[in-house]
C-alpha positions as CSV (number, residue, x, y, z in Angstrom):
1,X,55.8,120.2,-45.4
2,X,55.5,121.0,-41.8
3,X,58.3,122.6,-39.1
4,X,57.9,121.0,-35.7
5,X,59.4,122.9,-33.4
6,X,57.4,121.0,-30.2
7,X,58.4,117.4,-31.5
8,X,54.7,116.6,-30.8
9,X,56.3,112.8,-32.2
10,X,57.4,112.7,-28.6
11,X,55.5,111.5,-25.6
12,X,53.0,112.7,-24.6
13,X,52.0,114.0,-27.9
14,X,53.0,111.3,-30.2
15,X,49.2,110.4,-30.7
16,X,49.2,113.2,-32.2
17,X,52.4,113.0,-34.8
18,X,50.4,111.2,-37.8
19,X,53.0,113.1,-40.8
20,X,55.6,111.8,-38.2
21,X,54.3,108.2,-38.9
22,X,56.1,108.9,-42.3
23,X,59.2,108.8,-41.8
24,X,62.4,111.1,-41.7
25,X,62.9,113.9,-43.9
26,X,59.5,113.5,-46.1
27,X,56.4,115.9,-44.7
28,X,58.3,116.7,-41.0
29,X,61.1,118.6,-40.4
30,X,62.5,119.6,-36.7
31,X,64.2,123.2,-38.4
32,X,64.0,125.4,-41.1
33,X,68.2,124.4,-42.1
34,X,66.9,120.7,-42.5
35,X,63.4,121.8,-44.1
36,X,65.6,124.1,-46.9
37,X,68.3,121.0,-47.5
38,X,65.7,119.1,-48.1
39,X,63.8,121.1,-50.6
40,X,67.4,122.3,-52.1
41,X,68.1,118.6,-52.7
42,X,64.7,117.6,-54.2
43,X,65.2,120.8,-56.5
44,X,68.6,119.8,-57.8
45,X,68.0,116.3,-57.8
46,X,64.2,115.1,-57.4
47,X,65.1,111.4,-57.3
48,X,67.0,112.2,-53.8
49,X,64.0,112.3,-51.8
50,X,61.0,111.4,-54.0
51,X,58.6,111.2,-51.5
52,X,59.2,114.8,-50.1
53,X,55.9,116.4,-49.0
54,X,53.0,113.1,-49.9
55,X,51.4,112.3,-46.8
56,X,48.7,110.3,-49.2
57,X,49.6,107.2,-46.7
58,X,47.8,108.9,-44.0
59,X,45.4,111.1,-45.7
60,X,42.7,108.3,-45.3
61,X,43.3,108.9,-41.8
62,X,42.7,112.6,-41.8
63,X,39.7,112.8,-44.3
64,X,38.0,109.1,-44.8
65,X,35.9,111.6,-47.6
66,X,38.8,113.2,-49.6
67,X,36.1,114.4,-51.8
68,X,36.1,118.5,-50.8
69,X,32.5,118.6,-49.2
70,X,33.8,119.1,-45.3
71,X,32.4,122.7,-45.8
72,X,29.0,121.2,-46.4
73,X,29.3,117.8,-43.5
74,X,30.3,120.9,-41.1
75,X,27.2,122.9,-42.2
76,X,25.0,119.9,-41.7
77,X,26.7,118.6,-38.3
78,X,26.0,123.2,-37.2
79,X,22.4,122.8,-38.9
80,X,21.0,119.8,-36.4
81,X,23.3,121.3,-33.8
82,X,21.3,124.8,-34.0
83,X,17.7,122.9,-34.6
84,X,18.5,121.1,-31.3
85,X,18.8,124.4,-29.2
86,X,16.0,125.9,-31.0
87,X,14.2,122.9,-29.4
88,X,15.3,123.7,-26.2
89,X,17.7,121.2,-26.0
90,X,20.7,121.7,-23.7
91,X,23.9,121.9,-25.2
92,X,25.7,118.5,-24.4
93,X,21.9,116.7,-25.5
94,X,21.9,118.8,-28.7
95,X,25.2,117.8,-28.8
96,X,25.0,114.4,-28.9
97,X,22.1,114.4,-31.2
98,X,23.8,116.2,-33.8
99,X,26.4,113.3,-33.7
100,X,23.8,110.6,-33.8
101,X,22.2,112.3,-37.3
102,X,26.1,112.3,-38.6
103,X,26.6,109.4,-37.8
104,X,23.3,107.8,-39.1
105,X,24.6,109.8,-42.4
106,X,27.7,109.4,-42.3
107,X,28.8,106.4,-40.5
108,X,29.6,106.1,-36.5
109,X,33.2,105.2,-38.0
110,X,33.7,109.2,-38.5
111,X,32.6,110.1,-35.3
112,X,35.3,111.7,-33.2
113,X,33.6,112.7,-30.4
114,X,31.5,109.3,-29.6
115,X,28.2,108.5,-29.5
């Protein structure tokens, strides 16, 4: 469950508002008085809102993996990051070569940054 204070659904950050995507009154809440009726409700009555808090709809789009080795992709990504500059690589090169291995690994699909 997330409070929302900026309304990042809302230009120009709605690219941004992926638990938004949801819907009403399930993972986003604009105050902590509509946050606590909502969690009140699903105590008393947890057929009111049964979908209160799962964001699995979008979790795909967070982490393709979902398989809790990020620690160890982020290790590997630092690992050929920190072998390029200990080749003398500049940054953006080493940079970009780091991306290439993930992406030969990994798939250019999860690739943020671009190839």
């Amino acid at each position: 469950l997330f409070l929302d204070y900026e309304k990042i659904d809302q230009e120009p950050m709605s690219a941004y508002g992926v638990f938004h995507s949801l819907g009403p009154n399930r993972c986003v809440f604009y105050s902590e008085a509509s946050l606590k009726k909502a969690i009140q409700e699903y105590i008393q009555d947890p057929g009111s809102n049964p979908e209160l808090g799962d964001a699995s709809p979008v979790l795909d789009s967070l982490d393709p993996f979902r398989d809790g080795q990020a620690g160890r992709r982020m290790g590997e990504y630092m690992e050929w990051y920190l072998q390029g500059l200990d080749q003398s690589l500049d940054r953006e090169t080493a940079l970009r070569q780091a991306s290439r291995n993930y992406a030969d690994k990994w798939g250019e699909d999860k690739v943020v940054r671009g190839l």
